[in-house]
PyMOL commands that place a pseudoatom at each C-alpha (Angstrom):
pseudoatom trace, name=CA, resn=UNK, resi=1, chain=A, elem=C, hetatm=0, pos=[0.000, 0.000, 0.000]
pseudoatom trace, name=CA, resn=UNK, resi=2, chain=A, elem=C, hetatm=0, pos=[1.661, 3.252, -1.089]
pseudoatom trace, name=CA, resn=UNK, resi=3, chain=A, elem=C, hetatm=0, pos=[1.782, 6.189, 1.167]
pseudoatom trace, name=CA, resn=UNK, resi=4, chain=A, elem=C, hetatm=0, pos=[-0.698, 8.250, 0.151]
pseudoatom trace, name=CA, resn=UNK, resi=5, chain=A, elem=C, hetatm=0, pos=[-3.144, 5.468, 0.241]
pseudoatom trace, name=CA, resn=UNK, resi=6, chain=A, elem=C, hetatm=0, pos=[-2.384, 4.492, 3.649]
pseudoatom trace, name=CA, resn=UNK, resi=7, chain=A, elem=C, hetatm=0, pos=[-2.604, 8.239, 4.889]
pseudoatom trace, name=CA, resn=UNK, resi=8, chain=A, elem=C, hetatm=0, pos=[-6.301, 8.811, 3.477]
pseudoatom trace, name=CA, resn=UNK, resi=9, chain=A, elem=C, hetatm=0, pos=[-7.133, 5.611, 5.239]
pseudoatom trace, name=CA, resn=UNK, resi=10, chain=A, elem=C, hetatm=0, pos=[-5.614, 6.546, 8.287]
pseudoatom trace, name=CA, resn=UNK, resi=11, chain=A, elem=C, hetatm=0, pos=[-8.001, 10.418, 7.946]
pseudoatom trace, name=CA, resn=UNK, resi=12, chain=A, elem=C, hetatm=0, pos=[-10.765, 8.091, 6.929]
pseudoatom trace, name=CA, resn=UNK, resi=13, chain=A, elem=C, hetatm=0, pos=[-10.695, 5.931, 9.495]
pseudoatom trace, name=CA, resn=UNK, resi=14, chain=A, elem=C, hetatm=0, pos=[-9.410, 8.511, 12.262]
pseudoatom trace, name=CA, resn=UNK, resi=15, chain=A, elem=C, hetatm=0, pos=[-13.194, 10.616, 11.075]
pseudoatom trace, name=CA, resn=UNK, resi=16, chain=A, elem=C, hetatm=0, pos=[-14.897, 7.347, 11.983]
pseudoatom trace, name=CA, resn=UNK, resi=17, chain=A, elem=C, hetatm=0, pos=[-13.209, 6.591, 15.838]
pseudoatom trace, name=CA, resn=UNK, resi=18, chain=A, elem=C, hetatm=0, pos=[-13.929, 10.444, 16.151]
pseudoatom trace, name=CA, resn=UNK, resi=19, chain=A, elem=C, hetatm=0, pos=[-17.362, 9.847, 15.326]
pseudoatom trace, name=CA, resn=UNK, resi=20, chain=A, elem=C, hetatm=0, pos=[-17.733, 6.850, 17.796]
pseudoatom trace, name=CA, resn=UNK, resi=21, chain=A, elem=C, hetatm=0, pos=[-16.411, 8.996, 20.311]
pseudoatom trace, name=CA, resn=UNK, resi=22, chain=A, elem=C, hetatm=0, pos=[-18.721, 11.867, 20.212]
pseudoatom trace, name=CA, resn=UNK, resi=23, chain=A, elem=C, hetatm=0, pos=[-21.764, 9.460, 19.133]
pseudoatom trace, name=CA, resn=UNK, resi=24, chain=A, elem=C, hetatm=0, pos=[-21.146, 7.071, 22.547]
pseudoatom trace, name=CA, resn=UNK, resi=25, chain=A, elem=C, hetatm=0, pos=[-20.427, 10.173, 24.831]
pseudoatom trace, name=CA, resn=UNK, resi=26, chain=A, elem=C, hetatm=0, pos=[-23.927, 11.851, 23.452]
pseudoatom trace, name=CA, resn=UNK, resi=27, chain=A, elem=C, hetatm=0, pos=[-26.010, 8.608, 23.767]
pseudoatom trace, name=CA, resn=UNK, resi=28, chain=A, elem=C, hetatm=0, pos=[-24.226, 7.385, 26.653]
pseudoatom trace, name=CA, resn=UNK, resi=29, chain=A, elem=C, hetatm=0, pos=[-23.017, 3.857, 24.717]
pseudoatom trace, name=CA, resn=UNK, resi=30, chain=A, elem=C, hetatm=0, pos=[-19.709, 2.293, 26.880]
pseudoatom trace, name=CA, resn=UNK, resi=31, chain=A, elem=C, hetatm=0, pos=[-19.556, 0.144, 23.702]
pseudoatom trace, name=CA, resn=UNK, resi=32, chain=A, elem=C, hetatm=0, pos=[-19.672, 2.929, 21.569]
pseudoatom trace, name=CA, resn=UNK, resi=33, chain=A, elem=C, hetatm=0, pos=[-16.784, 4.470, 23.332]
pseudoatom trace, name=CA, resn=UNK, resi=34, chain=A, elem=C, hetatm=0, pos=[-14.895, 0.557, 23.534]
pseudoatom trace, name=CA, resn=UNK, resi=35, chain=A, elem=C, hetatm=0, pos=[-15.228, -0.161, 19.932]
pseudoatom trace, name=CA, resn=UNK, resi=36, chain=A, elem=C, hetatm=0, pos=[-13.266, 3.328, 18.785]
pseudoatom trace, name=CA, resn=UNK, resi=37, chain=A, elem=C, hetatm=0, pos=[-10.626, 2.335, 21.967]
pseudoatom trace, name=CA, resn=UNK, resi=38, chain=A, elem=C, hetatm=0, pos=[-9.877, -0.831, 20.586]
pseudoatom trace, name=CA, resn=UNK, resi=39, chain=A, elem=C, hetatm=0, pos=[-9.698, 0.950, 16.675]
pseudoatom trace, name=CA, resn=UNK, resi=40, chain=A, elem=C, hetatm=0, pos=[-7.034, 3.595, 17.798]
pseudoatom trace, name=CA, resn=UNK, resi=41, chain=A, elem=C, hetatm=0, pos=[-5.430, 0.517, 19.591]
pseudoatom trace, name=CA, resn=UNK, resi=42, chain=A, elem=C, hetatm=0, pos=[-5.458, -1.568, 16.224]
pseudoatom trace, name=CA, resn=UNK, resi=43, chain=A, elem=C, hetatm=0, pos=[-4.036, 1.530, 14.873]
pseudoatom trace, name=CA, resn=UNK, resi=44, chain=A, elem=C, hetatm=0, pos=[-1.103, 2.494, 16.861]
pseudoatom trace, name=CA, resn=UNK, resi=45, chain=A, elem=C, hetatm=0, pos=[1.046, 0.171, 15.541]
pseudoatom trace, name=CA, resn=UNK, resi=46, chain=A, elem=C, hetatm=0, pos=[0.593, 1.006, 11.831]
pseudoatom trace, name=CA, resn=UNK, resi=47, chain=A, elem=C, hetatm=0, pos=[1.539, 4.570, 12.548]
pseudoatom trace, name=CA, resn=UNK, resi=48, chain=A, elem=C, hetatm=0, pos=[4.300, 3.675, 14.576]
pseudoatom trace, name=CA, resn=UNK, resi=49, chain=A, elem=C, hetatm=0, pos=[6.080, 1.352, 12.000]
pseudoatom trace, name=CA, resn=UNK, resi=50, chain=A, elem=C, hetatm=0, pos=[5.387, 4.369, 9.727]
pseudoatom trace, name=CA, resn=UNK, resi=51, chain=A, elem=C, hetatm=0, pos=[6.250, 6.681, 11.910]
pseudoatom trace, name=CA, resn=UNK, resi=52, chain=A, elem=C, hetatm=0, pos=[9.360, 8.305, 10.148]
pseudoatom trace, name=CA, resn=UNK, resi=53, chain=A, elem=C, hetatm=0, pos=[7.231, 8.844, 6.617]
pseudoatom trace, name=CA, resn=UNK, resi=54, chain=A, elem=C, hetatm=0, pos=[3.996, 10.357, 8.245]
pseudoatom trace, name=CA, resn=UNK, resi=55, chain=A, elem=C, hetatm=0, pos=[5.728, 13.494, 6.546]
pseudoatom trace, name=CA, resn=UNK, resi=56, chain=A, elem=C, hetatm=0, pos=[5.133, 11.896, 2.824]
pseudoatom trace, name=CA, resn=UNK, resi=57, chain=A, elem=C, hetatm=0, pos=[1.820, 10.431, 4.092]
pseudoatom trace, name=CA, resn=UNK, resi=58, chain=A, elem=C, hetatm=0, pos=[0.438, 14.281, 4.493]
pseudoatom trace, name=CA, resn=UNK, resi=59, chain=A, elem=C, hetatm=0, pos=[1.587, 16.071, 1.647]
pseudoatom trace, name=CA, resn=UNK, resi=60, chain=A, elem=C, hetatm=0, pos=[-0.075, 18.058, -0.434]
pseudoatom trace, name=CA, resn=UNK, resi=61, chain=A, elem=C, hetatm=0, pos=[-1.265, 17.488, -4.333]
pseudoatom trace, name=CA, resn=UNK, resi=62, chain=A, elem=C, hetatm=0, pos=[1.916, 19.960, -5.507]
pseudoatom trace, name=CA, resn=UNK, resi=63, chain=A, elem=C, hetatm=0, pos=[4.555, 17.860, -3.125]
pseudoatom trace, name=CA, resn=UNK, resi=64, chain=A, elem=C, hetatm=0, pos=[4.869, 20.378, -0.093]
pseudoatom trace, name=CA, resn=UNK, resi=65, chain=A, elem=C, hetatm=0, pos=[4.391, 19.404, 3.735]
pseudoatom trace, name=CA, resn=UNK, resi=66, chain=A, elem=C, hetatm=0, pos=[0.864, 21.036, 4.722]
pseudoatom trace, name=CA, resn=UNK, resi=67, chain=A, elem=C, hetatm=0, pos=[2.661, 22.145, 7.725]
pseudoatom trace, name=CA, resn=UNK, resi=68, chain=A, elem=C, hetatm=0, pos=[5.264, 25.220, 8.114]
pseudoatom trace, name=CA, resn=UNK, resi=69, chain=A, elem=C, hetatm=0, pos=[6.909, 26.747, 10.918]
pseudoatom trace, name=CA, resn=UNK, resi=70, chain=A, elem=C, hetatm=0, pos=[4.451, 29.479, 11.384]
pseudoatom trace, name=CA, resn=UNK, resi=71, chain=A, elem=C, hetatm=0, pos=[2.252, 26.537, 11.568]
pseudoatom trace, name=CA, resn=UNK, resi=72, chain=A, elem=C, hetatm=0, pos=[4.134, 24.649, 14.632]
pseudoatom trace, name=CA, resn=UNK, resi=73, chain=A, elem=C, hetatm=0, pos=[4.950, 28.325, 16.496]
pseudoatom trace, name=CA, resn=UNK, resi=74, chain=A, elem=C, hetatm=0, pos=[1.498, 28.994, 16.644]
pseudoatom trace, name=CA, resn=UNK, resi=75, chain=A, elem=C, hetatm=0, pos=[0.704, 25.498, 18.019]
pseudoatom trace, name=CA, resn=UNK, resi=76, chain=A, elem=C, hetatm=0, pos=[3.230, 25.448, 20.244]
pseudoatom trace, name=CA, resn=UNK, resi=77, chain=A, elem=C, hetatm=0, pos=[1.966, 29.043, 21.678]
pseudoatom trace, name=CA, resn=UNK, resi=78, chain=A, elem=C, hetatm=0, pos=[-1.781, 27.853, 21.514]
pseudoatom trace, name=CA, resn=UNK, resi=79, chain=A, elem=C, hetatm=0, pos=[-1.098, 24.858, 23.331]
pseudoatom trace, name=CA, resn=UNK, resi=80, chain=A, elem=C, hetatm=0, pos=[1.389, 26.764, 26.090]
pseudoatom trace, name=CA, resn=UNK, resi=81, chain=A, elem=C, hetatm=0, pos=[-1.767, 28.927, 26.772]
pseudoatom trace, name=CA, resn=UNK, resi=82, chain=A, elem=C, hetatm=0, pos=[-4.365, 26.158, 26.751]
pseudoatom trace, name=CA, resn=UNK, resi=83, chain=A, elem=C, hetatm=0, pos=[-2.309, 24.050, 29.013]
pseudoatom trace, name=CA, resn=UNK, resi=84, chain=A, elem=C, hetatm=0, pos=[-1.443, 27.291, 31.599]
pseudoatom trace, name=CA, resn=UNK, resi=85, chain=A, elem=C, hetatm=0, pos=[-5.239, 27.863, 31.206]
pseudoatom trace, name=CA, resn=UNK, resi=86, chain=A, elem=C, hetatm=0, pos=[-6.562, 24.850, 32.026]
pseudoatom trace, name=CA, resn=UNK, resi=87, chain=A, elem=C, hetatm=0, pos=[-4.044, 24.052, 35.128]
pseudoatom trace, name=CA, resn=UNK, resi=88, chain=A, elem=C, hetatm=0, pos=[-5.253, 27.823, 36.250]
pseudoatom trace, name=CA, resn=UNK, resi=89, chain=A, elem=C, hetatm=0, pos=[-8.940, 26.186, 36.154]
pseudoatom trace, name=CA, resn=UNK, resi=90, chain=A, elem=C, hetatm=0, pos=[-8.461, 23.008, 37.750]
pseudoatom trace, name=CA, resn=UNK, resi=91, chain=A, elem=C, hetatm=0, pos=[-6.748, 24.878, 40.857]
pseudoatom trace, name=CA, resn=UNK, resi=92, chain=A, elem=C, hetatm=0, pos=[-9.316, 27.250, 41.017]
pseudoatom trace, name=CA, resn=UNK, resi=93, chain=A, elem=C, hetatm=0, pos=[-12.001, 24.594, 41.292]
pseudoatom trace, name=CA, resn=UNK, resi=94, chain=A, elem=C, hetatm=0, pos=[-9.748, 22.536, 43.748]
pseudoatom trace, name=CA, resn=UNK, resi=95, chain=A, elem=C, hetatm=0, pos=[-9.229, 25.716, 46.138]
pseudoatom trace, name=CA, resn=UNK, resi=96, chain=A, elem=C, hetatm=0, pos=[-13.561, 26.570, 45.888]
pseudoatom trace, name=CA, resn=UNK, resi=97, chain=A, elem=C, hetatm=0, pos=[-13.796, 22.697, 46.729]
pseudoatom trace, name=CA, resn=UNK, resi=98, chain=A, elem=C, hetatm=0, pos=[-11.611, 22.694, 49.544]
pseudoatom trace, name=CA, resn=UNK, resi=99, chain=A, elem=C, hetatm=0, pos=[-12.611, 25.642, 50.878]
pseudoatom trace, name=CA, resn=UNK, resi=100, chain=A, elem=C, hetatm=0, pos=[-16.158, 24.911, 50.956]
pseudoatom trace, name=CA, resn=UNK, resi=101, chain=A, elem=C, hetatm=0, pos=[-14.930, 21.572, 52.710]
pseudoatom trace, name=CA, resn=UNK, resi=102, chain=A, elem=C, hetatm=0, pos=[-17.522, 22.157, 55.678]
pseudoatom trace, name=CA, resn=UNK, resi=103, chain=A, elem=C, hetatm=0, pos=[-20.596, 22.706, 54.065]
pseudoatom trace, name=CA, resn=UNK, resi=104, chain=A, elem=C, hetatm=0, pos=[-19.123, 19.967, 51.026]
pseudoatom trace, name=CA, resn=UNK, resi=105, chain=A, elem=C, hetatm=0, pos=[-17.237, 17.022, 53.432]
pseudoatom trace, name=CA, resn=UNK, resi=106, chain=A, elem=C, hetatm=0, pos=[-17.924, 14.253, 50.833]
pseudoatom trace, name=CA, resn=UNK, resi=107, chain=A, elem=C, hetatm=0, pos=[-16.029, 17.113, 48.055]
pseudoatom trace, name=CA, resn=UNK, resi=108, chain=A, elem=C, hetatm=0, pos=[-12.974, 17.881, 49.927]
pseudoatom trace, name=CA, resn=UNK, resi=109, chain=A, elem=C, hetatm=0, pos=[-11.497, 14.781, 47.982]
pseudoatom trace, name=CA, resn=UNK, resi=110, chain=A, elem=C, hetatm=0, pos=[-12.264, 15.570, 44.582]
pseudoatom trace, name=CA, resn=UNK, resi=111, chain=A, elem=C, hetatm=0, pos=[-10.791, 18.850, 45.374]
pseudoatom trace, name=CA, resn=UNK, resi=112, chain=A, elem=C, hetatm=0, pos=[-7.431, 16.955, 47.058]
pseudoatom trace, name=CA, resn=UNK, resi=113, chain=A, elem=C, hetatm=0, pos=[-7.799, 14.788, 44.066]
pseudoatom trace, name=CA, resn=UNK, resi=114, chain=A, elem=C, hetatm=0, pos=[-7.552, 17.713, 41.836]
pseudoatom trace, name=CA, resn=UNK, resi=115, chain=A, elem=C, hetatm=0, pos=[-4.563, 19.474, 43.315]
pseudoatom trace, name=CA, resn=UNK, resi=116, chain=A, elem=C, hetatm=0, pos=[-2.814, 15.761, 43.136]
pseudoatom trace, name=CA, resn=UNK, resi=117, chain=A, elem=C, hetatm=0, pos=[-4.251, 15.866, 39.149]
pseudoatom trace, name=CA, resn=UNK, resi=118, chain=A, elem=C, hetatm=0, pos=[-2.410, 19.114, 38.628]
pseudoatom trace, name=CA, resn=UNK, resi=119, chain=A, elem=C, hetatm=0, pos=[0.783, 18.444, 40.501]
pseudoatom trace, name=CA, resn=UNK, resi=120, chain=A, elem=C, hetatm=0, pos=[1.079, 15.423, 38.009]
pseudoatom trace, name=CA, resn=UNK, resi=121, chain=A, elem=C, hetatm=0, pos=[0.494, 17.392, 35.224]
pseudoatom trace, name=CA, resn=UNK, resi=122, chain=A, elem=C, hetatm=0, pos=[3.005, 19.987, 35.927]
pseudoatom trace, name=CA, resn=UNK, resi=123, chain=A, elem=C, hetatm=0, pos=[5.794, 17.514, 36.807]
pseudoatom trace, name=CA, resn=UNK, resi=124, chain=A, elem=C, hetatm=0, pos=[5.041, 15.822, 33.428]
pseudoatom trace, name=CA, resn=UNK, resi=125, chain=A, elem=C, hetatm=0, pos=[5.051, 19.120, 31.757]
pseudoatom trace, name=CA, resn=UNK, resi=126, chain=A, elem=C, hetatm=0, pos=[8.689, 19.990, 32.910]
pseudoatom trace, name=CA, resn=UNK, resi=127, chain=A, elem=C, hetatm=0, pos=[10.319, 16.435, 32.044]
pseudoatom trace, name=CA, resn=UNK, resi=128, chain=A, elem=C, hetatm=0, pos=[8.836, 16.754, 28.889]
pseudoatom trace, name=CA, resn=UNK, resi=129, chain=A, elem=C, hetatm=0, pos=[10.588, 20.527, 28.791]
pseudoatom trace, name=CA, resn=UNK, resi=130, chain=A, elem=C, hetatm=0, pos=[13.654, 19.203, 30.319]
pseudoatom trace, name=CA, resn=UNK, resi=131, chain=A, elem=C, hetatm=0, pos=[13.749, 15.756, 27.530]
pseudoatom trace, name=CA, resn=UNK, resi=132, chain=A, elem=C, hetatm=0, pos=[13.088, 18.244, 24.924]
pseudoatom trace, name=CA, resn=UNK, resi=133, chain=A, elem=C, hetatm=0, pos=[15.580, 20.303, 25.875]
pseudoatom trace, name=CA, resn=UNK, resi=134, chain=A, elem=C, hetatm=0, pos=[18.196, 18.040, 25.799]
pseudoatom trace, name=CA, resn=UNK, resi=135, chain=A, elem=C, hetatm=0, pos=[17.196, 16.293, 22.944]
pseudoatom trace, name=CA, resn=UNK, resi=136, chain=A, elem=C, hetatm=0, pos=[16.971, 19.483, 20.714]
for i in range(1, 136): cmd.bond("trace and resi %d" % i, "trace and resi %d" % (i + 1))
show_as sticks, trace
zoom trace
């Protein structure tokens, strides 16, 4: 299977887990959700043996990569803000929780839960800095 091939299949059938996603969320399905699990599970492997010619896989009709650097810079600032966003959120909530822990007892360990939540996320996110760093 040639490379353009196997990346329309991959859009194709990465439209279709979407789909199962959002479709058993909205009804409420488990097996809904299962089923598009065990597709994106079938399908790791295929892009990781292709891994090093997703590149090719994505190219345009006239032979150039879709993506730029403008393209990656403004990813890379979208998802800094998102992320710093989100962890601003998720403490926020976990404070209001906590705080209200004596009119809320049975809260006060979602909002313990979601300090422990954040603390993991901001360890992983400076690893990942630190690997990165290194690496590049």
């Amino acid at each position: 299977m040639n490379l353009k091939t196997l990346g329309n299949a991959l859009k194709i059938t990465s439209g279709f887990i979407t789909a199962l996603w959002v479709v058993g969320l909205i009804v409420g399905n488990i097996y809904l959700v299962l089923l598009a699990i065990i597709m994106l599970i079938i399908i790791i492997p295929v892009v990781y043996l292709k891994r090093d010619k997703i590149d090719e896989m994505f190219k345009g009709k006239d032979d150039h990569i879709v993506e730029d650097e403008r393209t990656h810079l403004i990813n890379e600032k979208a998802s800094n803000m998102a992320f710093g966003i989100s962890l601003a959120i998720i403490i926020y909530v976990a404070v209001v929780i906590v705080a209200l822990r004596n009119s809320y007892p049975q809260l006060t360990l979602a909002g313990y839960t979601l300090f422990a939540v954040t603390a993991l996320f901001l360890v992983i996110y400076f690893l990942s800095r630190v690997y990165y760093g290194r690496k590049y």
